[in-house]
C-alpha positions as CSV (number, residue, x, y, z in Angstrom):
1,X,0.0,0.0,0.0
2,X,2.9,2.2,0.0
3,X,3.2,2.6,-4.0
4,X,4.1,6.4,-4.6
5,X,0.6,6.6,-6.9
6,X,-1.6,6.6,-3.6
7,X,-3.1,3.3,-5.7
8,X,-5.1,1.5,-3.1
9,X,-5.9,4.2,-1.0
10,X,-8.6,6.9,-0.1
11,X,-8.7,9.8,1.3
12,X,-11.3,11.5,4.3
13,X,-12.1,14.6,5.0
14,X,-13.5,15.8,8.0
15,X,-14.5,18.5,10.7
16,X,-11.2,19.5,12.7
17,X,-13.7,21.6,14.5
18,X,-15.7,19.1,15.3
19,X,-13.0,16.3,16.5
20,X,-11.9,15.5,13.0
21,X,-9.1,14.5,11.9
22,X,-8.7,16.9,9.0
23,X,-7.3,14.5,6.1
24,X,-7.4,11.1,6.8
25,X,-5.5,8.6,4.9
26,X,-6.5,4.7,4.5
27,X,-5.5,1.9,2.9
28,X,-8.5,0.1,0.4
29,X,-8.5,-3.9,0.5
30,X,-9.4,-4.9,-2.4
31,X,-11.1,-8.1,-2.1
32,X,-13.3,-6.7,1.0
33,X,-13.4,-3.2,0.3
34,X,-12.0,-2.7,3.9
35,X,-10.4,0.7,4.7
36,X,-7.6,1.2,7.5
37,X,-6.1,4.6,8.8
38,X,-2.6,5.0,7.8
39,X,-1.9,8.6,8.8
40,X,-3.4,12.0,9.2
41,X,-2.8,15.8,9.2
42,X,-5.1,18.5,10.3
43,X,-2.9,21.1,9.9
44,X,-5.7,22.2,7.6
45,X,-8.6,23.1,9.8
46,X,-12.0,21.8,8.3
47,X,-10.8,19.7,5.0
48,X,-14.1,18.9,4.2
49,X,-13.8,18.1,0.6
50,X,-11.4,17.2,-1.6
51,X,-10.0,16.7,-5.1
52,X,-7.2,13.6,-6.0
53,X,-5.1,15.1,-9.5
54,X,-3.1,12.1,-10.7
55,X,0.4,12.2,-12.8
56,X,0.8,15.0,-10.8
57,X,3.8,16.6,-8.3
58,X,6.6,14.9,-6.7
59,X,4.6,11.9,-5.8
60,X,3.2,11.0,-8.8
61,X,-0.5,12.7,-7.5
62,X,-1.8,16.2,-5.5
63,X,-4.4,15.9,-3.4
64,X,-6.4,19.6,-3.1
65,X,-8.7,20.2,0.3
66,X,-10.5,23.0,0.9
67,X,-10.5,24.8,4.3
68,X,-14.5,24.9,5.2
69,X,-14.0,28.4,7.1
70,X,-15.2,31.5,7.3
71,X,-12.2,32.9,5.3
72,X,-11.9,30.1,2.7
73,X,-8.7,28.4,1.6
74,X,-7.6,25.7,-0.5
75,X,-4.3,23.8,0.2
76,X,-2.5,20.9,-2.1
77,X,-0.8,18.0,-0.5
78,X,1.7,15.8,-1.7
79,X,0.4,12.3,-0.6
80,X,3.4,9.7,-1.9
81,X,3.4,9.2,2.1
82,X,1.3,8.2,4.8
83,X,0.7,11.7,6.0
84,X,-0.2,14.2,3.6
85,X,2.4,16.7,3.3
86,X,2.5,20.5,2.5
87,X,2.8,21.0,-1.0
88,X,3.1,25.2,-1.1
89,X,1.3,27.9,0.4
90,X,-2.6,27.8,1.8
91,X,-4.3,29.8,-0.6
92,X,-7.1,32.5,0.4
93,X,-10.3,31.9,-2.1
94,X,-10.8,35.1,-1.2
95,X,-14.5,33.8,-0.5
96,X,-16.5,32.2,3.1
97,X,-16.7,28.7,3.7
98,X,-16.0,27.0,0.7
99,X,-17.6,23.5,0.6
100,X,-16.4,21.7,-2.8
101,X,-13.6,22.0,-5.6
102,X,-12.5,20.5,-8.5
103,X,-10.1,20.6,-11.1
104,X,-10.9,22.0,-14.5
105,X,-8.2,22.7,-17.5
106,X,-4.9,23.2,-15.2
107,X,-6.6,25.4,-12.5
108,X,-8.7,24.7,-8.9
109,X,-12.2,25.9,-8.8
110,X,-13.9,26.2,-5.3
111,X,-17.4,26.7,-4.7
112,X,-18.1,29.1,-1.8
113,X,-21.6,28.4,-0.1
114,X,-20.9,31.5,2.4
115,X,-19.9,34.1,-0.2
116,X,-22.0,32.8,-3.2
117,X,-18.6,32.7,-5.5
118,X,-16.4,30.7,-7.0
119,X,-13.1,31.0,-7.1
120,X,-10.4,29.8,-9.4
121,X,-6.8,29.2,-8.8
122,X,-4.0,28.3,-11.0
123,X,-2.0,25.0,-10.3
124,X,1.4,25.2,-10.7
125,X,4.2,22.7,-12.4
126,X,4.8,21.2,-9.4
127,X,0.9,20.6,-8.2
128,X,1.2,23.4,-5.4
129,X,-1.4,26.0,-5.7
130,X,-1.0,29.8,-7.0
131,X,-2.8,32.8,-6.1
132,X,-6.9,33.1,-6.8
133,X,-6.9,35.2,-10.2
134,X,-10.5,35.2,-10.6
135,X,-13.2,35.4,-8.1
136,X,-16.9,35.6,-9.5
137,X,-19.7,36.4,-7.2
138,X,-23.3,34.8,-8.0
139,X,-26.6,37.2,-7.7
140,X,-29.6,36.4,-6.5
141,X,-31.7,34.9,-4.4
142,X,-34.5,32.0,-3.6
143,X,-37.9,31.6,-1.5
144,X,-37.1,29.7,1.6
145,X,-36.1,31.7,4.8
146,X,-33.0,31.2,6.2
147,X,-31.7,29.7,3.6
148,X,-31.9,31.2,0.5
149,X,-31.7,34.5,1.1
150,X,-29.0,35.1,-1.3
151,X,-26.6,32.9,-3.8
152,X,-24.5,30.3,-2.1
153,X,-22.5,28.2,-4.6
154,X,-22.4,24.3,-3.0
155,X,-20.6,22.8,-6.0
156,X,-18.3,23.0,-9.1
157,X,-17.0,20.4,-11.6
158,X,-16.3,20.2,-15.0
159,X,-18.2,18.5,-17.7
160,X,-17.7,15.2,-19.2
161,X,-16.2,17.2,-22.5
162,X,-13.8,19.2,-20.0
163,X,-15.2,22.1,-22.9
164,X,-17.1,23.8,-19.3
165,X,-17.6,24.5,-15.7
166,X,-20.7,24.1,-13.9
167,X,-21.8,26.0,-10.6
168,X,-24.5,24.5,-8.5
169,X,-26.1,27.4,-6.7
170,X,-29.2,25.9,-3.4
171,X,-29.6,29.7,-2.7
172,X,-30.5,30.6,-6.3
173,X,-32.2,27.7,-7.5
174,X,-30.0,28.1,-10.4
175,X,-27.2,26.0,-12.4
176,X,-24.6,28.7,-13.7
177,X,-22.6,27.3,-16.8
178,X,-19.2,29.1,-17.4
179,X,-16.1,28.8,-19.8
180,X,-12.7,28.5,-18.1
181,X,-9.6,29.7,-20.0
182,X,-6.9,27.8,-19.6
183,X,-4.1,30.3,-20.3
184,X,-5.5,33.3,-18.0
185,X,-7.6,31.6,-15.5
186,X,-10.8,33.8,-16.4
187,X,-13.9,32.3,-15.6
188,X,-16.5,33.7,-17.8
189,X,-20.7,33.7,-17.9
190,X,-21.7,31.5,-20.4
191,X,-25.5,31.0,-19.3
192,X,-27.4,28.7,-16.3
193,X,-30.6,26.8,-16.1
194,X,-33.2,28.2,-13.7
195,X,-34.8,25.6,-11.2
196,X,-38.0,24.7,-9.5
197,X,-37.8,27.9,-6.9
198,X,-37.4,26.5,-3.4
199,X,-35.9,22.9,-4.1
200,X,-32.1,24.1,-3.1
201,X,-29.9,22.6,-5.5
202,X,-26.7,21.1,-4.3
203,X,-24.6,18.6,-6.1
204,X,-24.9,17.0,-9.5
205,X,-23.7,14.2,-11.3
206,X,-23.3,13.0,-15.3
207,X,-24.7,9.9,-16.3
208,X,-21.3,8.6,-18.2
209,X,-22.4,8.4,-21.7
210,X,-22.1,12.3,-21.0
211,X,-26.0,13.7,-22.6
212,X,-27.4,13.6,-19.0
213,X,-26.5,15.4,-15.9
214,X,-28.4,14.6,-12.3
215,X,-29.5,17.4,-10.3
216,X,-29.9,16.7,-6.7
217,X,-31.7,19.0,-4.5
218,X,-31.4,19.8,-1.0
219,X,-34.4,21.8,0.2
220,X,-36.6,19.1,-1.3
221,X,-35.9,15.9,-1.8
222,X,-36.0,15.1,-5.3
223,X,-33.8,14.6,-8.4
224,X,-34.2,16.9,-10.9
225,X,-33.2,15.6,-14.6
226,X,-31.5,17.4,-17.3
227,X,-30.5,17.3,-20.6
228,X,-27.3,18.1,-21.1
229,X,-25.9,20.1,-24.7
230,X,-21.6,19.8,-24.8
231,X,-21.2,21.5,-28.1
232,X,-23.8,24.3,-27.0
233,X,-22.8,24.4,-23.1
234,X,-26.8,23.7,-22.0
235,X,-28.4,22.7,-19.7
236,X,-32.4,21.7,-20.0
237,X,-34.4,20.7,-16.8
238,X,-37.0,17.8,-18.4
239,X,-37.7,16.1,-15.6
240,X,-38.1,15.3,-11.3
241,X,-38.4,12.6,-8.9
242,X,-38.5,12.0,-5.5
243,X,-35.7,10.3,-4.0
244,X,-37.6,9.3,-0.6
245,X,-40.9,7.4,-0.6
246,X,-43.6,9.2,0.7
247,X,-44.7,8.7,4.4
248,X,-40.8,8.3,5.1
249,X,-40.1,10.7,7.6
250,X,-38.5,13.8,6.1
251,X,-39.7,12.3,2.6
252,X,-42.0,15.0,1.5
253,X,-40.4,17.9,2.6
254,X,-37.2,19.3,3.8
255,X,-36.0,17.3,6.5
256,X,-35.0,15.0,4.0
257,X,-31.5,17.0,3.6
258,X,-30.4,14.8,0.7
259,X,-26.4,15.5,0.5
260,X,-24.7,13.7,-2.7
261,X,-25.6,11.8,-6.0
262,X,-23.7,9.2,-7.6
263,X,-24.2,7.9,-10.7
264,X,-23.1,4.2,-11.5
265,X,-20.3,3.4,-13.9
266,X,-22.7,1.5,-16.6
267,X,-25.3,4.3,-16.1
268,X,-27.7,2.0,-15.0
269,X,-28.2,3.4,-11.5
270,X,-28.9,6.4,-9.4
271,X,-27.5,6.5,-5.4
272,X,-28.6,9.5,-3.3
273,X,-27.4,9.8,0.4
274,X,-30.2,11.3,2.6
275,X,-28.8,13.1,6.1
276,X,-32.5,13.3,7.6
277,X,-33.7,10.0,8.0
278,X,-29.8,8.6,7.6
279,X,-30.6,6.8,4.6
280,X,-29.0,5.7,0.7
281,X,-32.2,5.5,-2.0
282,X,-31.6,3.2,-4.9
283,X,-33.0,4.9,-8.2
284,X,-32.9,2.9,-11.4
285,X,-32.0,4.9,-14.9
286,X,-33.6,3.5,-18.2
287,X,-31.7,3.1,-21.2
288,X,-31.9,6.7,-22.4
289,X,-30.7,8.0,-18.8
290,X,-33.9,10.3,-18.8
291,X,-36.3,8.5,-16.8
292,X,-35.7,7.8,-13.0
293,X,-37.2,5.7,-10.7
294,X,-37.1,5.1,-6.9
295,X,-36.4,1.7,-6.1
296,X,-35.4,1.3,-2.7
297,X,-34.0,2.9,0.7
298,X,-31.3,1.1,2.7
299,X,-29.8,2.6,6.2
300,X,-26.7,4.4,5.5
301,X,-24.6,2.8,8.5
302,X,-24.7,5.8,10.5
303,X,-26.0,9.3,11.3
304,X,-25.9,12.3,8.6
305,X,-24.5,11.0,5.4
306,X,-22.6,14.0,4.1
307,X,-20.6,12.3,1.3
308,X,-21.3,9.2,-1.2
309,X,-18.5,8.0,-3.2
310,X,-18.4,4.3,-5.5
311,X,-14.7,3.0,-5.5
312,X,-12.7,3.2,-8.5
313,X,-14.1,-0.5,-9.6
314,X,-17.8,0.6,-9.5
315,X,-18.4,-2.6,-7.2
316,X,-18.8,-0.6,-3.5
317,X,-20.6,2.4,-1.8
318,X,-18.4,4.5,0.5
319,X,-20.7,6.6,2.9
320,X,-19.2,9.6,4.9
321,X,-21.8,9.3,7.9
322,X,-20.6,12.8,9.9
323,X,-22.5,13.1,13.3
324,X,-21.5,9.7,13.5
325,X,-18.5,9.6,13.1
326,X,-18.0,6.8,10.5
327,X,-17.5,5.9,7.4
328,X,-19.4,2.9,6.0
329,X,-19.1,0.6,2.8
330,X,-21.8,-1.5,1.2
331,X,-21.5,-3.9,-1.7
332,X,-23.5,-2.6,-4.3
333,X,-25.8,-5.6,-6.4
334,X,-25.1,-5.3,-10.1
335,X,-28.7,-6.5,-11.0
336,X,-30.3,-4.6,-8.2
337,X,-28.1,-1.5,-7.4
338,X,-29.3,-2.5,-4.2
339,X,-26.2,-1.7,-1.2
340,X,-25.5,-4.3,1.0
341,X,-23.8,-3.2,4.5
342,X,-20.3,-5.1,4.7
343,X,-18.2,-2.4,7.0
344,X,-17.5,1.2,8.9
345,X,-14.0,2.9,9.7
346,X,-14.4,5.2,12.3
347,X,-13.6,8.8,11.4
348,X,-15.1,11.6,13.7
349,X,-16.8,14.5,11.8
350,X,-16.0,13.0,8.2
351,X,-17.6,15.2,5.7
352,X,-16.0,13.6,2.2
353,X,-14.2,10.5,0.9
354,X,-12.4,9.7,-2.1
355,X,-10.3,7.1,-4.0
356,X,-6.9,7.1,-5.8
């Protein structure tokens, strides 16, 4: 498990204010999907998501963690060890509590829920981290109180084409599409897709043949279904479904807190992670990827499922259970899609997990 790749590993990210960690480093057994802590650095505080770039810095692979606080940063880590190491400066994102990131066409991109911005930042030859160049504030705002009184950007990630960036915006119940330049860093307009006001959009996910992209929503518990246009850069809402039955508690309204969406390799299935009633729904795709259909529930193995992640292979579910403590893994059914619990690694506050 020591290869300098980080093969066989994953990463957690947690809470340091919470009695985290901070990054979390374990070793993945292969045959039983079993994870054990190798090392760990919090000299991050809150880590809670994070980004793996392979073929990357000294190690062969960078991994990027954003710093969940009120003055937002980003930090890269060389992880050819145990413990992630420094890898240059902790950069400001010159935004508030940034809570996801990803890498798009040589540059970082965080999404900051607090400041309603994203922020992008250059990586450099050796995977360490240069100044933010471009910071661009959302406008706007939604219906529900308390939460949506103005933009807060949950999410950013690049399309399948790697041709855009998309911005997943719960306060403005909005998509915002944007084109990255590689050479200059600018991150410019290029349209968004206007959601049902009031459902909170959070996270979304492409089904893998790329035409399809996988809204989930946080305010309300449902999946909302788009169409997704590379050559054009657009985005068309055509459909929604619940991802709770009703009568489940939290199912028809907003305790339902739905968290992360996973789509599987073949494009066959749909996994949602639910934080109010501590839950993962099954949701079956057809064979065009537009229609979705609830299936199942199944306990999530703990309390507050922040994160959902499938392993590299496409056979398990990783949960990130937070108020729990834990993180869980299920082996998923390839008929089915149905998870079946198999294990849980105990990792206060974990928030994120992902996979070299």
């Amino acid at each position: 498990m020591g290869s300098s790749n980080g093969a066989g590993r994953a990463f957690i990210g947690s809470f340091t204010s919470a009695g985290g960690r901070g990054i979390t480093v374990a070793a993945v057994d292969e045959e039983t999907g079993a994870l054990t802590v190798l090392g760990a650095t919090d000299i991050v505080p809150d880590p809670s998501y994070l980004a793996l770039a392979r073929g990357a810095g000294p190690g062969g692979a960078v991994l990027y963690a954003v710093s969940e606080t009120e003055k937002g940063a980003v930090a890269a880590f060389d992880v050819s060890h145990d413990v992630p190491e420094p890898l240059g400066e902790t950069r400001p994102v010159e935004g508030d509590g940034p809570t996801h990131l990803a890498l798009a066409r040589g540059h970082v991109v965080t999404a900051n829920y607090g400041s309603g911005s994203v922020t992008v930042l250059p990586v450099l030859a050796d995977g360490s981290l240069g100044a933010a160049g471009c910071v661009l504030a959302h406008e706007g705002s939604g219906p529900v109180a308390g939460r949506q009184e103005g933009p807060h950007a949950h999410q950013v990630l690049p399309d399948p084409s790697g041709n855009w960036v998309l911005g997943v915006d719960l306060g403005t119940d909005s998509v915002r599409i944007y084109a990255l330049d590689p050479d200059t860093g600018e991150l410019r307009p290029h349209g968004g897709t206007a959601l049902r006001p009031g459902t909170g959009p959070r996270h979304l996910a492409f089904h893998p043949a790329g035409g399809h992209a996988y809204v989930l929503n946080e305010l309300e518990p449902t999946v909302t279904v788009c169409r997704w246009d590379a050559v054009a850069g657009i985005l068309e809402a055509v459909g929604e479904t619940p991802v709770l039955p009703t009568g489940v508690t939290g199912g028809t309204g907003p305790a339902g807190y739905p968290s992360e969406v996973v789509v599987a390799h073949d494009g066959r299935f749909l996994w949602v992670a639910n934080r109010g009633d501590d839950s993962i729904s099954v949701l079956a795709l057809d064979g065009t990827g537009e229609q979705v259909s609830l299936v199942t529930t199944v306990s999530c193995g703990g309390h507050w499922p922040r994160d959902l992640a499938l392993d590299p292979a496409g056979r398990r579910l990783y949960a990130a259970n937070e108020r729990s403590g834990n993180v869980s893994w299920f082996a998923v059914d390839p008929e089915t899609g149905v998870p079946a619990p198999e294990g849980s690694l105990e990792a206060p506050a974990a928030s994120c997990v992902i996979f070299a």
